[in-house]
C-alpha positions as CSV (number, residue, x, y, z in Angstrom):
1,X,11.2,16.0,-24.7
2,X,13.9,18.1,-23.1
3,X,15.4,18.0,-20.1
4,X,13.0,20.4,-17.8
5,X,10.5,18.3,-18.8
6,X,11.9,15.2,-17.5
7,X,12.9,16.8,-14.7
8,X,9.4,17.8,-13.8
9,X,8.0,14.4,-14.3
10,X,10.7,12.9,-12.0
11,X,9.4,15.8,-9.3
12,X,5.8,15.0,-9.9
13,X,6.7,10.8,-9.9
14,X,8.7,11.4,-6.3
15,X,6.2,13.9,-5.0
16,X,3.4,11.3,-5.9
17,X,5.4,8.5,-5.0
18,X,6.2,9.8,-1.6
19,X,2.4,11.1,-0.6
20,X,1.2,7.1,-1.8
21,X,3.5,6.0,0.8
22,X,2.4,8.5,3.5
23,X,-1.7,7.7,2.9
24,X,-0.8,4.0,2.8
25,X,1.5,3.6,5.6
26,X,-1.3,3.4,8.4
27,X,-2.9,0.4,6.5
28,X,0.4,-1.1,5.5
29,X,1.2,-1.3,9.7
30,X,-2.7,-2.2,10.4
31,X,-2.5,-5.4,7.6
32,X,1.3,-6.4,8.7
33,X,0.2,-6.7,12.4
34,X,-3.0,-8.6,11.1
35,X,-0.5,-10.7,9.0
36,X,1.6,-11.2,11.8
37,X,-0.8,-11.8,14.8
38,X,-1.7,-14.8,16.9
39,X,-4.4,-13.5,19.0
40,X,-8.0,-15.1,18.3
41,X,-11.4,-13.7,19.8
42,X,-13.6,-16.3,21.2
43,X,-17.5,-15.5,20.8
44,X,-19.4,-17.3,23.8
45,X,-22.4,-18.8,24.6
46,X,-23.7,-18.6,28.1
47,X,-26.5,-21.0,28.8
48,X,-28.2,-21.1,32.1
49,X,-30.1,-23.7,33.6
50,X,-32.1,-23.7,36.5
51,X,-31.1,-27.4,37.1
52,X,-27.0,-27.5,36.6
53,X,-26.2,-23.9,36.3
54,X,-24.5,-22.4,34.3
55,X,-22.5,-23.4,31.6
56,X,-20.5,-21.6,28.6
57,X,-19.6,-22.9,25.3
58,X,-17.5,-21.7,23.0
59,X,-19.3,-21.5,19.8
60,X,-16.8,-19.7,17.4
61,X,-13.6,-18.2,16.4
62,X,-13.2,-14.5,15.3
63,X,-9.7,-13.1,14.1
64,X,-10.0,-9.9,15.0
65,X,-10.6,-7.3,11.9
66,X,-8.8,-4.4,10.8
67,X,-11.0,-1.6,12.9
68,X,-10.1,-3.8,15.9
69,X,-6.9,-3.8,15.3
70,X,-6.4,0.3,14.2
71,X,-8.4,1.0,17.4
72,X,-5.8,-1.6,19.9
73,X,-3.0,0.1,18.0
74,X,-4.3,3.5,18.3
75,X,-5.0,2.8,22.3
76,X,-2.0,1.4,22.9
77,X,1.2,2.6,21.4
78,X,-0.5,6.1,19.9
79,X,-0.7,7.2,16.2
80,X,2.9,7.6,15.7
81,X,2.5,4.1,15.6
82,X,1.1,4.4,12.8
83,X,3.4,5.8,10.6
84,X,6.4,2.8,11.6
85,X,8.8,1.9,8.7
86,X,7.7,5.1,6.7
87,X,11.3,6.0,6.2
88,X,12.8,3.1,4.5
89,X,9.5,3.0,2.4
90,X,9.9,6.3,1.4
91,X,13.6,5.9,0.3
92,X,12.5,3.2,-2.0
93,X,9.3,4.1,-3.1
94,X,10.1,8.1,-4.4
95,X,12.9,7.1,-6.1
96,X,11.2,4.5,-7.8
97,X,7.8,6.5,-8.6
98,X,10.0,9.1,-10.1
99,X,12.0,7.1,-12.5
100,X,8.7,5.5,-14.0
101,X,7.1,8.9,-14.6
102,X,9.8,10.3,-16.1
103,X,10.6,6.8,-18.0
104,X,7.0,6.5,-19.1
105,X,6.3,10.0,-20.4
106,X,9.6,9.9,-22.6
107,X,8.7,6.3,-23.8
108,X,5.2,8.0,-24.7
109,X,6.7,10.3,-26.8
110,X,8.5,8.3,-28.5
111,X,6.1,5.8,-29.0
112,X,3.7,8.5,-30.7
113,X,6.3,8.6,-33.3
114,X,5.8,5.2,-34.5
115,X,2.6,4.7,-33.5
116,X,-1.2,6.2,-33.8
117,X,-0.3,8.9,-31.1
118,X,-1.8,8.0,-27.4
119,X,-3.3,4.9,-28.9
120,X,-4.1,1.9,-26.6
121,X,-0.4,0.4,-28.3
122,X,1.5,3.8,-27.3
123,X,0.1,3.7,-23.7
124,X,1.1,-0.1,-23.2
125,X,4.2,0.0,-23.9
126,X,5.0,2.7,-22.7
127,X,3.7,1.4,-19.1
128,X,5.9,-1.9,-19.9
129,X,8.9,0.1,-20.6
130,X,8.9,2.2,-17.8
131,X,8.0,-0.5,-15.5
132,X,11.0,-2.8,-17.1
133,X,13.6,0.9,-16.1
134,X,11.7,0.9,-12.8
135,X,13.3,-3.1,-12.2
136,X,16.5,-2.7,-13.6
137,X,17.3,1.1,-12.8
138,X,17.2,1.6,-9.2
């Protein structure tokens, strides 16, 4: 493999990298708040009575769910909201998304060398080696 090569694989690997973080960020916020939220829903039951009145009894608790949650975001602090902690994501994740592709493609080629070429074998290891540079690189 020469070097354009690897240098278009690292490209593609950030590029990916970097759109992966972008899609996922909104979710990432949405669970973290879930994750880090004390607020319970209480679903009630309202009984009347002609005799004593009314009376209401709590009959459940509901965490709220992820829609809930995107829409109170959404209402309250705006989509930018959203997007929170993109930045240090994205230094972390392009970087590493780039080094795997290129790691992995160059361990695929030289796996095909020694082994039945793109064979289950080739692609394994090549997946565990360039997860193992992904670790120990950045």
């Amino acid at each position: 493999m020469n070097q354009s090569d690897t240098l278009v694989h690292l490209f593609a690997g950030g590029c990916g990298g970097t759109v992966g973080a972008i899609l996922t960020c909104p979710l990432e916020v949405v669970k973290t708040r879930l994750q880090s939220s004390s607020v319970t829903l209480y679903i009630s039951e309202v009984q009347l009575n002609t005799m004593t009145g009314a009376s209401v009894n709590r009959v459940a608790r509901v965490s709220p769910g992820p829609l809930h949650c995107l829409k109170m975001i959404l209402e309250k602090e705006g989509s930018r909201s959203l997007f929170r902690g993109l930045g240090p994501n994205l230094v972390g994740v392009a970087p590493s998304r780039a080094i795997y592709f290129a790691a992995y493609s160059n361990c695929k080629e030289k796996m095909n060398n020694v082994f039945d070429p793109d064979s289950t074998q080739v692609h394994m290891i090549s997946a565990a080696m360039a997860g193992i540079y992904c670790t120990f690189l950045p």
